[in-house]
C-alpha positions as CSV (number, residue, x, y, z in Angstrom):
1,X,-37.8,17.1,21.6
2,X,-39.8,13.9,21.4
3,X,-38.3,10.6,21.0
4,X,-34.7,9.6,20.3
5,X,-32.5,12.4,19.0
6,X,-31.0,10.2,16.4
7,X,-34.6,9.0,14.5
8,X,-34.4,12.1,12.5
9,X,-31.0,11.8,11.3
10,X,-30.8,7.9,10.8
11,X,-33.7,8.0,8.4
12,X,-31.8,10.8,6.0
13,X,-29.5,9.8,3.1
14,X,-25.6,10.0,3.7
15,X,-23.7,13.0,1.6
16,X,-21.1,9.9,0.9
17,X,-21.4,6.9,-0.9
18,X,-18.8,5.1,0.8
19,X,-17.2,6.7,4.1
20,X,-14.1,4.3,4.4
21,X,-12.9,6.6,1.9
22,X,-11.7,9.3,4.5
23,X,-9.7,6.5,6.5
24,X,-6.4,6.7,6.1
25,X,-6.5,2.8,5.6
26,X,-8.2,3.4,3.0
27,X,-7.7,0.9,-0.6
28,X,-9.5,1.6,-3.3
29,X,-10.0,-0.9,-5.7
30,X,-9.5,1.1,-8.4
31,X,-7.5,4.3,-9.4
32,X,-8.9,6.8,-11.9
33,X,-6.3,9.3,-13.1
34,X,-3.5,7.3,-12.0
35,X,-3.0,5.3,-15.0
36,X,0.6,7.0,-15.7
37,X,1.8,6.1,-12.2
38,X,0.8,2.5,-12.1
39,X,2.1,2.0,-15.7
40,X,5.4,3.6,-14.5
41,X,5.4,1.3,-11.3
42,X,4.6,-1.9,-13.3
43,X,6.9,-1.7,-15.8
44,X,9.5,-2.0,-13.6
45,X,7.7,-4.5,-11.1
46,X,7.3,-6.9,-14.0
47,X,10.6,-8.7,-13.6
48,X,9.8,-9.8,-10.3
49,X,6.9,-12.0,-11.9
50,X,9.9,-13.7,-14.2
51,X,12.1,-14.6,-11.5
52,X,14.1,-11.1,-11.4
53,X,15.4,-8.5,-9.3
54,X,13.1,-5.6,-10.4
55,X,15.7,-2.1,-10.3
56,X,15.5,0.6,-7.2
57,X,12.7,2.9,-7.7
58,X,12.5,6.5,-5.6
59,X,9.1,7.6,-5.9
60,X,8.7,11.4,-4.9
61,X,6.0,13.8,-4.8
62,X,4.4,16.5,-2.3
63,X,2.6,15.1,0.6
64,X,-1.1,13.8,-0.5
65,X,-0.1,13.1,-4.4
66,X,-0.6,9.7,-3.9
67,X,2.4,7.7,-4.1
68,X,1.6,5.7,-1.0
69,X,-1.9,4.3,-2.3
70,X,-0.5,3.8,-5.7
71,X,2.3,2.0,-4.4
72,X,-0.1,-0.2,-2.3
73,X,-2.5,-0.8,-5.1
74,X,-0.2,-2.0,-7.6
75,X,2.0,-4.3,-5.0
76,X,-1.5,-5.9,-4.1
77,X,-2.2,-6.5,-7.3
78,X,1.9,-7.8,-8.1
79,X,1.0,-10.3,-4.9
80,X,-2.6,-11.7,-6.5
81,X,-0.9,-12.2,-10.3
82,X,2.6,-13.6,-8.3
83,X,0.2,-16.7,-6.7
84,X,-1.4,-17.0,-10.0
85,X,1.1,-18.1,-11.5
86,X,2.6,-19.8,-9.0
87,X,5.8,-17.5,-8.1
88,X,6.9,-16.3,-4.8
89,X,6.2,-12.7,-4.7
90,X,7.3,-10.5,-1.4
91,X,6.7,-7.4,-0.4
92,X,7.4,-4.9,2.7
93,X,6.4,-1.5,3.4
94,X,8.7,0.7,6.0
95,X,6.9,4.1,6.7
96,X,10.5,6.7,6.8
97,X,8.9,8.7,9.7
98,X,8.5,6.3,11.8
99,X,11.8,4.6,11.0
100,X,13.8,7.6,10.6
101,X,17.5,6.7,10.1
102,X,19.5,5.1,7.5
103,X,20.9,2.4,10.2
104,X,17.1,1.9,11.2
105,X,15.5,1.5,7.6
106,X,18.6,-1.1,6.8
107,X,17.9,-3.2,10.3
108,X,13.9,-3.1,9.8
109,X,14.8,-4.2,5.9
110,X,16.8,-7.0,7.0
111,X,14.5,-8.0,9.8
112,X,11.5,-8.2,7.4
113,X,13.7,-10.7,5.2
114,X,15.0,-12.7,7.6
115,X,13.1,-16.3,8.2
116,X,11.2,-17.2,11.6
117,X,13.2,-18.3,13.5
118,X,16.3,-16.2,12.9
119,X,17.3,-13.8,15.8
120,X,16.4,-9.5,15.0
121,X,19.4,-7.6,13.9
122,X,19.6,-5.8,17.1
């Protein structure tokens, strides 16, 4: 072997387009085939951007059907149209394994909403 191992390698095209893809993180800026799910999400998100209470929503599905990245798409875009137009949008995302109790999910829900300033709900 001659020269740097790599050379060969760096000069080739990637198999992938974009590899941030396959990171967890990962948010797309668009959805294709989800346009039932966001429909269903925004329709009931809606009220928030005319100064209401939008109703409890359960999403459910088997692991990897995508709830979490159309949840986090169409909240993004709620934020962007809320400062559009000017009307205090907020959101908070609690992730049930890691906060795995009812008492938990309530104190971490109550924590997010409290202002700066204010002591944690022990």
């Amino acid at each position: 072997m001659e020269g740097n191992i790599f050379e060969k390698i760096l000069g080739q095209d990637c198999l992938f387009i974009d590899r941030r893809a396959f990171d967890h993180a990962f948010e797309p800026s668009r959805l294709p085939h989800r346009d039932h799910e966001v429909e269903s999400l925004v329709q009931n998100l809606v009220d928030a951007l005319n100064g209401h209470i939008p109703s409890n929503m359960l999403l459910y599905g088997v692991p990897g059907s995508g709830k979490t990245v159309v949840t986090r798409f169409v909240l993004g875009q709620l934020l962007d149209k809320g400062k559009e137009m000017g009307q205090s949008v907020e959101t908070y995302e609690i992730n049930c394994r890691n906060v795995d109790t009812k008492y938990r999910v309530v104190q971490t829900i109550a924590s997010k909403l409290g202002r700066r300033g204010d002591s944690p709900i022990p």
